[in-house]
PQR file with spaces between the fields and no chain letter, atoms N, CA, C, O and H, PARSE charges and radii, in Angstrom:
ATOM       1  N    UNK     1      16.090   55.972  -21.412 -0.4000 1.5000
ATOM       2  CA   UNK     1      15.538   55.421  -20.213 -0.0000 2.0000
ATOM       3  C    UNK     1      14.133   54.878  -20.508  0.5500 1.7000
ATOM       4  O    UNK     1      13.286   55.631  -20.989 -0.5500 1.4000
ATOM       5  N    UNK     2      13.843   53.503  -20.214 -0.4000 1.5000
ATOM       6  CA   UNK     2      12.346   52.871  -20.436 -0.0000 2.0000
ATOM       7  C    UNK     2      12.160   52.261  -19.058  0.5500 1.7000
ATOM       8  O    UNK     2      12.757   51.468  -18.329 -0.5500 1.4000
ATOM       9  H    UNK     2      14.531   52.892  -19.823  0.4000 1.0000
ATOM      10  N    UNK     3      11.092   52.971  -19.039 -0.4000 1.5000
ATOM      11  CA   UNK     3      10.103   52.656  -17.760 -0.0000 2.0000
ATOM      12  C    UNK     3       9.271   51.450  -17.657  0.5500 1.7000
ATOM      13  O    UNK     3       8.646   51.183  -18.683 -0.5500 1.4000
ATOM      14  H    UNK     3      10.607   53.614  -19.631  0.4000 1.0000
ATOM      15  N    UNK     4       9.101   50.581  -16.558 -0.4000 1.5000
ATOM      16  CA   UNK     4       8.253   49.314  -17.310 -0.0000 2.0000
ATOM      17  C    UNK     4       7.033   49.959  -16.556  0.5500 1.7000
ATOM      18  O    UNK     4       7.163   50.846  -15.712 -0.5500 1.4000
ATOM      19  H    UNK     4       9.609   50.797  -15.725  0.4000 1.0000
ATOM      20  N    UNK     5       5.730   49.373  -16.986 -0.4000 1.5000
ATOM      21  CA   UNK     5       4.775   49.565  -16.820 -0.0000 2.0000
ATOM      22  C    UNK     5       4.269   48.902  -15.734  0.5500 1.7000
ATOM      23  O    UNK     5       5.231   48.175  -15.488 -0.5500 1.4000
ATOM      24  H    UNK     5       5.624   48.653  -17.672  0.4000 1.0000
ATOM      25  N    UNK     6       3.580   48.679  -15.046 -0.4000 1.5000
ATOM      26  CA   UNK     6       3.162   47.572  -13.778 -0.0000 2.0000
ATOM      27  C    UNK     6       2.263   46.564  -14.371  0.5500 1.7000
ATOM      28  O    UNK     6       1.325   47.115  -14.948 -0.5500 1.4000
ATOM      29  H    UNK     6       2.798   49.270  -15.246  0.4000 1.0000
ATOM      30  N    UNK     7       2.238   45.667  -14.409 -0.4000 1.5000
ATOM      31  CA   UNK     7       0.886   45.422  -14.918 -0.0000 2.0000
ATOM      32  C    UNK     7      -0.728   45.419  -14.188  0.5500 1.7000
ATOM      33  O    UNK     7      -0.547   45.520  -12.975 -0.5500 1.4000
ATOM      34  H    UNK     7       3.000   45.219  -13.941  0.4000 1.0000
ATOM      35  N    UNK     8      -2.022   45.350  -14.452 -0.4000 1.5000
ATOM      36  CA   UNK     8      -3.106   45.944  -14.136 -0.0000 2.0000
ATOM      37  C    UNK     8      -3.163   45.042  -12.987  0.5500 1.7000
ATOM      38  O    UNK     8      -2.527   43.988  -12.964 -0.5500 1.4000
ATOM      39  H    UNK     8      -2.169   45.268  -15.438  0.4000 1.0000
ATOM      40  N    UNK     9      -3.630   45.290  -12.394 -0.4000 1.5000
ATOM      41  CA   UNK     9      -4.038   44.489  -11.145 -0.0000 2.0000
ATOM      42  C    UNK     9      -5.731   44.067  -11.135  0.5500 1.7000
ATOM      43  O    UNK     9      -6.534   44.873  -11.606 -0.5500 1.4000
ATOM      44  H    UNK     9      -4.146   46.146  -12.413  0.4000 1.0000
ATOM      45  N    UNK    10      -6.170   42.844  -10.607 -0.4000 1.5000
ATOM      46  CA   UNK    10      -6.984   42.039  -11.486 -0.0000 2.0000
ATOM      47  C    UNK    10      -8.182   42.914  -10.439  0.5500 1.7000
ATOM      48  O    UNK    10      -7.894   43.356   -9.327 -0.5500 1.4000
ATOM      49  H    UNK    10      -5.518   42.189  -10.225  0.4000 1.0000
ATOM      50  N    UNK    11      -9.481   43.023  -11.060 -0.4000 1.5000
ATOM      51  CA   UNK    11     -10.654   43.495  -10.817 -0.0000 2.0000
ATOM      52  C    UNK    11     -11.303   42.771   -8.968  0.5500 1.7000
ATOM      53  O    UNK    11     -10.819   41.708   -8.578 -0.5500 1.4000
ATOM      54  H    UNK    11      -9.715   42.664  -11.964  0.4000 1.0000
ATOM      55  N    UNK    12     -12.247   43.440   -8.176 -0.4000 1.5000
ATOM      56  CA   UNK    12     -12.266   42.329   -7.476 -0.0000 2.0000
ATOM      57  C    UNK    12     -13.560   41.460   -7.804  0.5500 1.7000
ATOM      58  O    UNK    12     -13.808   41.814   -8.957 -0.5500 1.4000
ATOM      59  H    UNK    12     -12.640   44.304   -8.493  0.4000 1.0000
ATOM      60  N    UNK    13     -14.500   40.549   -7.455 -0.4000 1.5000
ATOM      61  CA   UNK    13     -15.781   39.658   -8.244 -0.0000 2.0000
ATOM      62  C    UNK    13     -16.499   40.482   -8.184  0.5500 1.7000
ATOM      63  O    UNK    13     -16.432   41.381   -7.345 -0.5500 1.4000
ATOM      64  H    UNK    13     -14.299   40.261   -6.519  0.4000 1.0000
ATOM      65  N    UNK    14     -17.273   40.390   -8.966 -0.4000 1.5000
ATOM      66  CA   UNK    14     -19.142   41.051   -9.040 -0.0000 2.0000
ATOM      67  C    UNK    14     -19.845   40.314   -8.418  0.5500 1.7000
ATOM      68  O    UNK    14     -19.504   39.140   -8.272 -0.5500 1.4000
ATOM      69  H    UNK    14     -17.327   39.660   -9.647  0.4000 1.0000
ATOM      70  N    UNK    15     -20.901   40.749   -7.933 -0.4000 1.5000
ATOM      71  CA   UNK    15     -21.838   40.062   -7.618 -0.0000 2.0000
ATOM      72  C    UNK    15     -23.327   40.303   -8.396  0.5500 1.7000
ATOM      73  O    UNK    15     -24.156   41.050   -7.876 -0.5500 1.4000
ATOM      74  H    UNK    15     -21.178   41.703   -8.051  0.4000 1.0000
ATOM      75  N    UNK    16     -23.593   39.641   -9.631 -0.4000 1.5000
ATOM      76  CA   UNK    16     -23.806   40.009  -10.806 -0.0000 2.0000
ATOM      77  C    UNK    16     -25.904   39.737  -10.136  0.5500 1.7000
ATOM      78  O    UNK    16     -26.804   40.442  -10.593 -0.5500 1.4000
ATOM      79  H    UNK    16     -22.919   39.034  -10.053  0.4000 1.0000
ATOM      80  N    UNK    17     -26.058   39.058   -9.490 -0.4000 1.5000
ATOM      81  CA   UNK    17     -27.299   38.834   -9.094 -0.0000 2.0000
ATOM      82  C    UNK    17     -27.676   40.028   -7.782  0.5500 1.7000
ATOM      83  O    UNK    17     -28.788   40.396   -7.403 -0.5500 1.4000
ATOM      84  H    UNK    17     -25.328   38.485   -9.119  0.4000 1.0000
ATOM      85  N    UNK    18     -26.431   40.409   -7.329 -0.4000 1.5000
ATOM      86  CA   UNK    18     -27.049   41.905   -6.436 -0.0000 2.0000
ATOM      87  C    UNK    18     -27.386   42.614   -7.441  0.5500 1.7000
ATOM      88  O    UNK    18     -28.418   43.285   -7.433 -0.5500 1.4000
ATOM      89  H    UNK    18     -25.527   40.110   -7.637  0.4000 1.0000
ATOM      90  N    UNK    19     -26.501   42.566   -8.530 -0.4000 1.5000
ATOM      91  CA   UNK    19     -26.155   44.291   -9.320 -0.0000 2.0000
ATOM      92  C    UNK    19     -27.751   44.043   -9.734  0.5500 1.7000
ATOM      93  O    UNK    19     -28.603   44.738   -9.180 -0.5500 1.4000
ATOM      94  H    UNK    19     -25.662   42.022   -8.537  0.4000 1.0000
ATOM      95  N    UNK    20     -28.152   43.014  -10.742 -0.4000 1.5000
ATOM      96  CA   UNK    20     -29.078   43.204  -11.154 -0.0000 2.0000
ATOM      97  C    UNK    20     -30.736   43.188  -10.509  0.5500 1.7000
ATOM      98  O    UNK    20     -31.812   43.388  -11.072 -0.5500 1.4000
ATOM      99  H    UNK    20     -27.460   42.449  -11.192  0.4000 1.0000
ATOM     100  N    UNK    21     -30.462   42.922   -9.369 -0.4000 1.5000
ATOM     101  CA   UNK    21     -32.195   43.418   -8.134 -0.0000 2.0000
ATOM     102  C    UNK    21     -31.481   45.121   -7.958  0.5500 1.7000
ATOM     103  O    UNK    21     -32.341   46.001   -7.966 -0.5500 1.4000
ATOM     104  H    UNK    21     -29.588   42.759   -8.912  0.4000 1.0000
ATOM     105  N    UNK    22     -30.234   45.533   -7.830 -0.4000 1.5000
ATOM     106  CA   UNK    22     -30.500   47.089   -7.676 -0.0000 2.0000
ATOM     107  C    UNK    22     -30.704   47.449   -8.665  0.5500 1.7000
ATOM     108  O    UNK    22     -31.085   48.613   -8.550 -0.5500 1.4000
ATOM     109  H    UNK    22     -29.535   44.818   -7.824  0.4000 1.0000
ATOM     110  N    UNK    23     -30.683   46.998  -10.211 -0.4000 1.5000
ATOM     111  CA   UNK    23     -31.457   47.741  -10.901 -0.0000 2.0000
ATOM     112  C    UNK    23     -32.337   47.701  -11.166  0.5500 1.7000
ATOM     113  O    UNK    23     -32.700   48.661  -11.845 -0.5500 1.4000
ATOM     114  H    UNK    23     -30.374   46.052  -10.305  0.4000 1.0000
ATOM     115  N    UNK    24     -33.208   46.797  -10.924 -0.4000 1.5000
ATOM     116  CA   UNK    24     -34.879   46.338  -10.536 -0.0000 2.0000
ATOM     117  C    UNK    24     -35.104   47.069  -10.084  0.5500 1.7000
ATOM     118  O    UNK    24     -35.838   47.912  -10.599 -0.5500 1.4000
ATOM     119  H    UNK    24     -32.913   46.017  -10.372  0.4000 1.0000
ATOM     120  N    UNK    25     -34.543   47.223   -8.659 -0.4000 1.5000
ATOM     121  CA   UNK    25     -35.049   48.433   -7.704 -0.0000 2.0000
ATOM     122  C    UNK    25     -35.199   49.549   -8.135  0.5500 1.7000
ATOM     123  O    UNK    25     -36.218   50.185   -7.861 -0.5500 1.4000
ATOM     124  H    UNK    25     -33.946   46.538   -8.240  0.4000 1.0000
ATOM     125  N    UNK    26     -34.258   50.033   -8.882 -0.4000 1.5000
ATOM     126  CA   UNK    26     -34.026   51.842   -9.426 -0.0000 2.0000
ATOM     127  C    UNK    26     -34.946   51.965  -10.507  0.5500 1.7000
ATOM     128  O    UNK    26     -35.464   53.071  -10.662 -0.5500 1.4000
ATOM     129  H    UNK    26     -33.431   49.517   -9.104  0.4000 1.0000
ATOM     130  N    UNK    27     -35.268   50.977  -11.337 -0.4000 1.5000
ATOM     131  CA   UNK    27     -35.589   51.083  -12.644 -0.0000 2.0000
ATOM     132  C    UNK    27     -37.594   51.561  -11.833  0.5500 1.7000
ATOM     133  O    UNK    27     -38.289   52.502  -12.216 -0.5500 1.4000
ATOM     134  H    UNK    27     -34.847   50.079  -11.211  0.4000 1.0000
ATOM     135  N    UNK    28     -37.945   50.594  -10.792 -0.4000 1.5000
ATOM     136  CA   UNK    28     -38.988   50.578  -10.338 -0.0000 2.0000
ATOM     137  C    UNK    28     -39.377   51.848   -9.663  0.5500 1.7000
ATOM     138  O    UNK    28     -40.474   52.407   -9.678 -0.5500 1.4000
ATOM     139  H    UNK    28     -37.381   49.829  -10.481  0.4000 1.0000
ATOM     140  N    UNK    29     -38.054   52.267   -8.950 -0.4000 1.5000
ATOM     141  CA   UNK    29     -38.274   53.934   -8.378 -0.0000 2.0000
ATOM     142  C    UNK    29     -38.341   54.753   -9.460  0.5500 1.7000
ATOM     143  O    UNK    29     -39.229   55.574   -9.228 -0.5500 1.4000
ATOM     144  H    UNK    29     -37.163   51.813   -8.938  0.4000 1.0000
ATOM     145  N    UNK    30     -37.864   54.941  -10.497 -0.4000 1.5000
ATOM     146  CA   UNK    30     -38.223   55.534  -11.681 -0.0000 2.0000
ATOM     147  C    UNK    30     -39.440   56.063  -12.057  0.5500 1.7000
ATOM     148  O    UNK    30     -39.861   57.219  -12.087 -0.5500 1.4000
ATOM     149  H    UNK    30     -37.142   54.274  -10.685  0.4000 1.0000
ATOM     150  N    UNK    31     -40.039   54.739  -12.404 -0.4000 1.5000
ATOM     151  CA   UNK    31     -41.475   54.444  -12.877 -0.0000 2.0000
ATOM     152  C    UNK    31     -42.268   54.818  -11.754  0.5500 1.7000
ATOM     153  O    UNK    31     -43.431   55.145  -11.989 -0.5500 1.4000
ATOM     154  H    UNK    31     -39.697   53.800  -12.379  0.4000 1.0000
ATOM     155  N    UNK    32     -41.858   54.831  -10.575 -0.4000 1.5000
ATOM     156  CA   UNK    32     -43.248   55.190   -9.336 -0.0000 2.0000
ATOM     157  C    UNK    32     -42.866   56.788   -9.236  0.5500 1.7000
ATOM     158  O    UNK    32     -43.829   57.487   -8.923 -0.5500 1.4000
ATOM     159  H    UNK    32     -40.913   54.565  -10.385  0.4000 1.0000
ATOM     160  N    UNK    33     -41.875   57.345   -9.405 -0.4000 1.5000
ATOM     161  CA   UNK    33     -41.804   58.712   -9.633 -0.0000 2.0000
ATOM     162  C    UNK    33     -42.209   59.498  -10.453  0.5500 1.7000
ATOM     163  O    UNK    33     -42.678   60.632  -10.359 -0.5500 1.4000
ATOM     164  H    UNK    33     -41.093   56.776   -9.660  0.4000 1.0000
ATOM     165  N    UNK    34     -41.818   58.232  -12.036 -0.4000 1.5000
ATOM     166  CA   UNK    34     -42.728   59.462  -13.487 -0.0000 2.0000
ATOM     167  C    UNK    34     -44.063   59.029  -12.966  0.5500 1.7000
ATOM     168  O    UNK    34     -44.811   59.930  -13.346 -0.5500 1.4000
ATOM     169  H    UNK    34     -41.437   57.311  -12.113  0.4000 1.0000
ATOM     170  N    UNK    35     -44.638   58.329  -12.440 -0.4000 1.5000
ATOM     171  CA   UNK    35     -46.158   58.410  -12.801 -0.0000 2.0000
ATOM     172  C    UNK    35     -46.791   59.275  -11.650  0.5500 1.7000
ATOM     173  O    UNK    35     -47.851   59.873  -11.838 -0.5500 1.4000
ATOM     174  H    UNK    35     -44.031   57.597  -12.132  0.4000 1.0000
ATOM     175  N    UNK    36     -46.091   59.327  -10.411 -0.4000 1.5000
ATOM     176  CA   UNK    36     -46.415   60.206   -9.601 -0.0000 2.0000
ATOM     177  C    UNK    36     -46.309   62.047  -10.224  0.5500 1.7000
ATOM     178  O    UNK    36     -47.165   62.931  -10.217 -0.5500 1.4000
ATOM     179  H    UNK    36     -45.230   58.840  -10.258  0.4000 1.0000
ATOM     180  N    UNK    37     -45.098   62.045  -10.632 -0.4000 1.5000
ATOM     181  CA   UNK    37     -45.314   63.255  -11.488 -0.0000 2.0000
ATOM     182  C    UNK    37     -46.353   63.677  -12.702  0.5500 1.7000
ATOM     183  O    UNK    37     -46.931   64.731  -12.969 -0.5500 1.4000
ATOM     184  H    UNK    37     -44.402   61.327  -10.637  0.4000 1.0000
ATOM     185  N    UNK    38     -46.324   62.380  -13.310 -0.4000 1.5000
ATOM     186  CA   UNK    38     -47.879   62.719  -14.547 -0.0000 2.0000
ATOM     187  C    UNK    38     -49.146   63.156  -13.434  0.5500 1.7000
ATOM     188  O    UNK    38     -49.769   64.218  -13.444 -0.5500 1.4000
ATOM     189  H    UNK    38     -45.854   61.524  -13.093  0.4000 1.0000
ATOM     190  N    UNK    39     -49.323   61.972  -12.456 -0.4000 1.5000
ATOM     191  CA   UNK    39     -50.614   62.404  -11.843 -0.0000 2.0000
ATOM     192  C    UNK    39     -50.470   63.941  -11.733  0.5500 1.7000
ATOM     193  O    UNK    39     -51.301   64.608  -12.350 -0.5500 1.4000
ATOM     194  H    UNK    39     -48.817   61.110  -12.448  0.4000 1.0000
ATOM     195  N    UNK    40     -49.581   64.538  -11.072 -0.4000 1.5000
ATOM     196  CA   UNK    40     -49.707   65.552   -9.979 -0.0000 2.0000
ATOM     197  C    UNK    40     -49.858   67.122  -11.370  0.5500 1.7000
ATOM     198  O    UNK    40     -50.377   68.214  -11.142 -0.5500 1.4000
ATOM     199  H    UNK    40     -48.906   63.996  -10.571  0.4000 1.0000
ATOM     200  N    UNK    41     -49.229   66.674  -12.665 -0.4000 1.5000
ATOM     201  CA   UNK    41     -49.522   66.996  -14.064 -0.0000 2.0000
ATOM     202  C    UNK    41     -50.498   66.957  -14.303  0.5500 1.7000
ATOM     203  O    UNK    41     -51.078   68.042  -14.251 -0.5500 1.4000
ATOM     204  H    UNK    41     -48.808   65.787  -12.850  0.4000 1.0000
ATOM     205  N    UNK    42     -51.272   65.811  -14.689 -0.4000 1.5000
ATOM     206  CA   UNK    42     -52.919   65.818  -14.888 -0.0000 2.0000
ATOM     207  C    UNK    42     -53.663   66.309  -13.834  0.5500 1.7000
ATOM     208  O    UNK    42     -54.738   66.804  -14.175 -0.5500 1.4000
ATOM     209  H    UNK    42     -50.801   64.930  -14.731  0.4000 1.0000
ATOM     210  N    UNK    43     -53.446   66.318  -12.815 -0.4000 1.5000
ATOM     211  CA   UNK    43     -54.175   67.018  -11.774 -0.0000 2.0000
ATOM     212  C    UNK    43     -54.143   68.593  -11.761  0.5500 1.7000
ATOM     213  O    UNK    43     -55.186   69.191  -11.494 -0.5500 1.4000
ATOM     214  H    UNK    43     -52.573   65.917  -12.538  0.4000 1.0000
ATOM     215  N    UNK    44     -52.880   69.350  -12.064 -0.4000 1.5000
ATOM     216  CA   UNK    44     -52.760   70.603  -12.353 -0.0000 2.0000
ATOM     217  C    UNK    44     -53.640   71.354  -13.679  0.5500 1.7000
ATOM     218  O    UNK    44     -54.264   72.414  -13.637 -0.5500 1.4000
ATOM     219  H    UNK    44     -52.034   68.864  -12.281  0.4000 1.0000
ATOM     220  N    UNK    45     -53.431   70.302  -15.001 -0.4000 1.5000
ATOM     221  CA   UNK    45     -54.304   70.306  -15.988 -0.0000 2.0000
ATOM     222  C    UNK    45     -55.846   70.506  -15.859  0.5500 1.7000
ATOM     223  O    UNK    45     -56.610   71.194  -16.536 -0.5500 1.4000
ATOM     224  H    UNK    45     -52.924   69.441  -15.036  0.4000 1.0000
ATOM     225  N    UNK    46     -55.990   69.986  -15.170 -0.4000 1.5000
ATOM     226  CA   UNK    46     -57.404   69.614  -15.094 -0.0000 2.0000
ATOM     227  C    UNK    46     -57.821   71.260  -14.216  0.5500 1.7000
ATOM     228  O    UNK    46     -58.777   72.004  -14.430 -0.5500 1.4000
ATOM     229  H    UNK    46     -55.369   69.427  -14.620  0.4000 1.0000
ATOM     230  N    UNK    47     -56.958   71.370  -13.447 -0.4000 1.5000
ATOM     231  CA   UNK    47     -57.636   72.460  -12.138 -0.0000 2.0000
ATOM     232  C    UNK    47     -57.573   73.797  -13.590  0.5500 1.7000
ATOM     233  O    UNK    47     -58.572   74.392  -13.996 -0.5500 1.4000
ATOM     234  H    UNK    47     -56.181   70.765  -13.273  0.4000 1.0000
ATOM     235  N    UNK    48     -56.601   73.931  -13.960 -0.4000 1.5000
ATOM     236  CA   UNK    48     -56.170   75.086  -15.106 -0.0000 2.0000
ATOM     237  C    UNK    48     -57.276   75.201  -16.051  0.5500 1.7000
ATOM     238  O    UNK    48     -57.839   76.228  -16.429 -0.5500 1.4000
ATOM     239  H    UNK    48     -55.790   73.448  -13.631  0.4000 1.0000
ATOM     240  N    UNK    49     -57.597   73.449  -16.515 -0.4000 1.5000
ATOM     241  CA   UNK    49     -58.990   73.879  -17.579 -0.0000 2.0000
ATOM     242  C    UNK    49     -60.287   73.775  -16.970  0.5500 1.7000
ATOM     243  O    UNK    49     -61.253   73.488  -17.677 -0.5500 1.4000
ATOM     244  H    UNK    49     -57.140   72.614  -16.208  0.4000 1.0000
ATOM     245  N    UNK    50     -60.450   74.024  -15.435 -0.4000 1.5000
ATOM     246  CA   UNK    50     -61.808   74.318  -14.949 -0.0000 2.0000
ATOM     247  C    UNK    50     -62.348   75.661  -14.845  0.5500 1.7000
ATOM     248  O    UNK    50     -63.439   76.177  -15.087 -0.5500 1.4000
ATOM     249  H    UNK    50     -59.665   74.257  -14.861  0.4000 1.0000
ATOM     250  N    UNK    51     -60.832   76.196  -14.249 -0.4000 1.5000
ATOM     251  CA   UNK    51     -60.654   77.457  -13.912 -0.0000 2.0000
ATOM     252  C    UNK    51     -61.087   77.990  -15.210  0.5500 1.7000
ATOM     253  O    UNK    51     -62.152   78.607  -15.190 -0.5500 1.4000
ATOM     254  H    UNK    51     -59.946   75.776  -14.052  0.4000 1.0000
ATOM     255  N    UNK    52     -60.451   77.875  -16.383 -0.4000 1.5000
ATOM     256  CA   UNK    52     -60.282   78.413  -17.798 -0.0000 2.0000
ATOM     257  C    UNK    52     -62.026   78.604  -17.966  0.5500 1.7000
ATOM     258  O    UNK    52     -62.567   79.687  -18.189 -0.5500 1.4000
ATOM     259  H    UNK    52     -59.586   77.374  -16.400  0.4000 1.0000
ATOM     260  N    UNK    53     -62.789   77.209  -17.794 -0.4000 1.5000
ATOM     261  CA   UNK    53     -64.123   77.015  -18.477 -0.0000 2.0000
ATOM     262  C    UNK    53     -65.365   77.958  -17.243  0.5500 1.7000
ATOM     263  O    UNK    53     -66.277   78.774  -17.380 -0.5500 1.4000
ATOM     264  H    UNK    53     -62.349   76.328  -17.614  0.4000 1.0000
ATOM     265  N    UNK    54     -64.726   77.267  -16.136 -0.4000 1.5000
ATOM     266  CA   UNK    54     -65.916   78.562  -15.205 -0.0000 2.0000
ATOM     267  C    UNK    54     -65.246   79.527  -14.864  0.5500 1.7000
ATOM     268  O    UNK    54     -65.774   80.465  -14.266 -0.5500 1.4000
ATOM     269  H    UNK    54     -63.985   76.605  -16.025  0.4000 1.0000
């Protein structure tokens, strides 16, 4: 007994100029998040080696 296979059924369009502003977008939320996290890092740093020195 051989089974036929279906064949694939075709993809539906991209929309290749959305896809790439949402990754503008994400790539940009990224970057405003690591640097918000370094600050809030260097800011902890800093309080740790004041404390440390006085």
């Amino acid at each position: 007994m051989h089974l036929q296979a279906t064949p694939p059924r075709t993809l539906p369009p991209q929309d290749m100029e959305a896809m790439d502003a949402s990754e503008q977008q994400a790539q940009r939320l990224t970057y405003v998040v690591g640097a918000v996290a370094g600050a809030v890092l260097l800011a902890l740093l800093c309080l740790l080696c004041s404390r440390a020195l006085f």
